[in-house]
N, C-alpha and C positions, 0 to 999 in steps of 0.2 A: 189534517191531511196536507193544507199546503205548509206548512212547517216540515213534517216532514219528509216532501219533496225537495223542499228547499233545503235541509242537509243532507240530502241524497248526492244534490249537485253540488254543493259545495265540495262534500268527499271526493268527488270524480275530477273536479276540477283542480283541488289538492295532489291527488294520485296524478294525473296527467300534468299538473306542473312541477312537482316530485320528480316524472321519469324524464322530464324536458331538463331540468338542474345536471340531476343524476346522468344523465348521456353526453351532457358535455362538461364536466369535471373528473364524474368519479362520484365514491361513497364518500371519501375521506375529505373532498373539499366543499361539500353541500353543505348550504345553513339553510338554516329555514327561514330567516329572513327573505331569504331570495326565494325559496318555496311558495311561501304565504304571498307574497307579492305579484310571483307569476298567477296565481289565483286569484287576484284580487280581491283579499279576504285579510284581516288583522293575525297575528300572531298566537289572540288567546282563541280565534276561532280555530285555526291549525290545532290547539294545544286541544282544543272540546273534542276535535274527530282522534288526533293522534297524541301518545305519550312521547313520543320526541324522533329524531330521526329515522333509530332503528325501527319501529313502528311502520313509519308512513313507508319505508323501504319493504318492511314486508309485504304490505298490502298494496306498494308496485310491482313485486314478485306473483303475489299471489293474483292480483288481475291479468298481469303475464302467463303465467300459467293456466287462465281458466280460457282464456283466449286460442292459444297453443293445441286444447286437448280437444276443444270442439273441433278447429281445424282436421286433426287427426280422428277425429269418430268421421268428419266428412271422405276423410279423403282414401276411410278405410271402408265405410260404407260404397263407396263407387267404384270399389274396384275393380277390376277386369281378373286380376292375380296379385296375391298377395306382395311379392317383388315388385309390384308395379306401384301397389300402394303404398310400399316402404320409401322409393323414388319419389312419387308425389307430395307424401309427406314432408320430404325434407324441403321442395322446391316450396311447397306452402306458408314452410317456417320461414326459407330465407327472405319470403316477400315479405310476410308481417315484422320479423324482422328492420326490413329496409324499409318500410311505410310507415310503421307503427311505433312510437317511441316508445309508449308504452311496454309493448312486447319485448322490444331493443332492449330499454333499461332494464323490464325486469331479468332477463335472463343474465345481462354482464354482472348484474348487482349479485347474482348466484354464483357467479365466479369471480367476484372481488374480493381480492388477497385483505380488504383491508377490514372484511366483517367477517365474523367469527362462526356466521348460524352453517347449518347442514348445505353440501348440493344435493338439493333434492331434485330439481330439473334434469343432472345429469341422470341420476338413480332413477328415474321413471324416462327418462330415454330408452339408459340401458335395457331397462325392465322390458321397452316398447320392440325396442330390435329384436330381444331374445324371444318375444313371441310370434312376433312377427315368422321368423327366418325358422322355427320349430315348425310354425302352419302352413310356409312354404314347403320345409322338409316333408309333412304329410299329405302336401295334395302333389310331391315328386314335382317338384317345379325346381328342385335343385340339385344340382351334378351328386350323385355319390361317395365323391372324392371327399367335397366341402367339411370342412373341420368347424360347426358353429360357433362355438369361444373365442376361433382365433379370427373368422369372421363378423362377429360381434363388434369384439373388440375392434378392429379396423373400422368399421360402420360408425362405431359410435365417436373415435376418434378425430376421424375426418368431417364429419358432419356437425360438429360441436368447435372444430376449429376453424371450419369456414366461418361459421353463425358467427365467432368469437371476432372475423374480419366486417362484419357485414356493418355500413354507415350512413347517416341521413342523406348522404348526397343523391344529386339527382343519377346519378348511376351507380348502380352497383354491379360488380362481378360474380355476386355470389351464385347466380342462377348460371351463371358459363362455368364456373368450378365446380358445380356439383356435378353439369351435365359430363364434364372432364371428367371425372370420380367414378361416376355410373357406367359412364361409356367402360372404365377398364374393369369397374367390380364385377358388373354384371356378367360380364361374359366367362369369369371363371366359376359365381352361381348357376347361373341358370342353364337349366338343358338345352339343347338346340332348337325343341318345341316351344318353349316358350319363351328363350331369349329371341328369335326373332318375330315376336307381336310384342317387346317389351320397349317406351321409347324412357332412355335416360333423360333425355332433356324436360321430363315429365309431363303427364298431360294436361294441358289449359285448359281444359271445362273443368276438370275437375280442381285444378288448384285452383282456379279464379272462384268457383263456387268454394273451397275452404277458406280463403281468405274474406270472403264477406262478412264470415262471424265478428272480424274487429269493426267497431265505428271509426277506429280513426283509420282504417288502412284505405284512404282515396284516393289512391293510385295505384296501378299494377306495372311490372314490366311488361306486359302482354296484354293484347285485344280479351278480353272474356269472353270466353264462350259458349252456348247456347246456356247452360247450364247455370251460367252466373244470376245471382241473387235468389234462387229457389232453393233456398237453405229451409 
């Protein structure tokens, strides 16, 4: 048992020195030399958890990603309106995002020109938007007019090219761009019933309660509220 706790942490601390490399290089300039050492662990231990780069890059991807989907069961379970949870959602990302290197790396490493595997992040974006904005369309929470593909498509656009802006420093603007974004999408979505209970700038109990799913995310741009840590 404790063995196998002890490569549990090892992996973790792999992965997390992994996205710490990876976030400030790139794919194509990481060794694992520098990997293994931000871990403080030997090179054949590296080699026991991963078969070489591409490896340990998946399995930054893919803890990025598991990270990412809990946030969004949160922040679609508290909704108020669907449109609202689509908003929240993205404000969620762009914090874990900017907190989390983990979640950072993995997502640039899905759009780095310099590795060859699928975006699968974007395709279960897309996936997320197009159900989203169909369950809007069924509880009439959006204009008539609305064309969803070409809606989609803008959604998913925007919200994957701010993420693509968003960086470790102590500020980021990603949560003012979104609020930018929303402020003008929203109002040619939503009917007048429910664009005005709808806030762009998303709401903070509930982002702050989606972002708790990460350990590394220990800071927020925002006070938490009431709602934080009752995940």
């Amino acid at each position: 048992m404790v063995r196998q706790e002890r490569a549990v942490r090892t992996r973790q601390a792999l992965i997390r020195s992994a996205a710490e490399v990876f976030d400030r290089g790139g794919y194509a300039k990481a060794k694992l030399a520098d990997i293994s050492a931000g871990a403080g662990v030997s090179q054949g231990a590296l080699h026991f958890h991963f078969d070489g780069k591409e490896a340990i890059a998946g399995a930054v991807e893919s803890a990025a990603l598991r990270t990412l989907t809990r946030a969004a069961h949160i922040a679609y379970r508290e909704r108020a309106f669907t449109l609202q949870s689509l908003a929240d959602m993205s404000h969620a990302f762009a914090d874990l995002m900017h907190w989390d290197v983990v979640v950072r790396s993995g997502f640039r490493l899905n759009n780095d020109s310099a590795r060859s595997g699928d975006r699968g992040m974007g395709q279960l974006w897309h996936g997320c938007i197009t159900r989203l904005l169909d369950e809007a369309a069924a509880a009439q929470e959006l204009n008539a007019d609305v064309q969803l593909p070409r809606a989609t498509c803008a959604i998913v656009g925007a919200t994957a090219g701010i993420g693509l802006l968003v960086t470790g420093d102590k500020e980021s603007p990603a949560r003012v761009a979104l609020t930018g974004f929303w402020q003008g999408v929203l109002g040619g979505l939503a009917t007048p019933r429910v664009l005005a209970r709808l806030r762009p700038e998303g709401t903070d109990a509930v982002v702050a309660k989606a972002i708790v799913v990460s350990g590394n995310a220990f800071q927020t741009s925002f006070t938490p509220g009431p709602l934080a840590g009752r995940v």
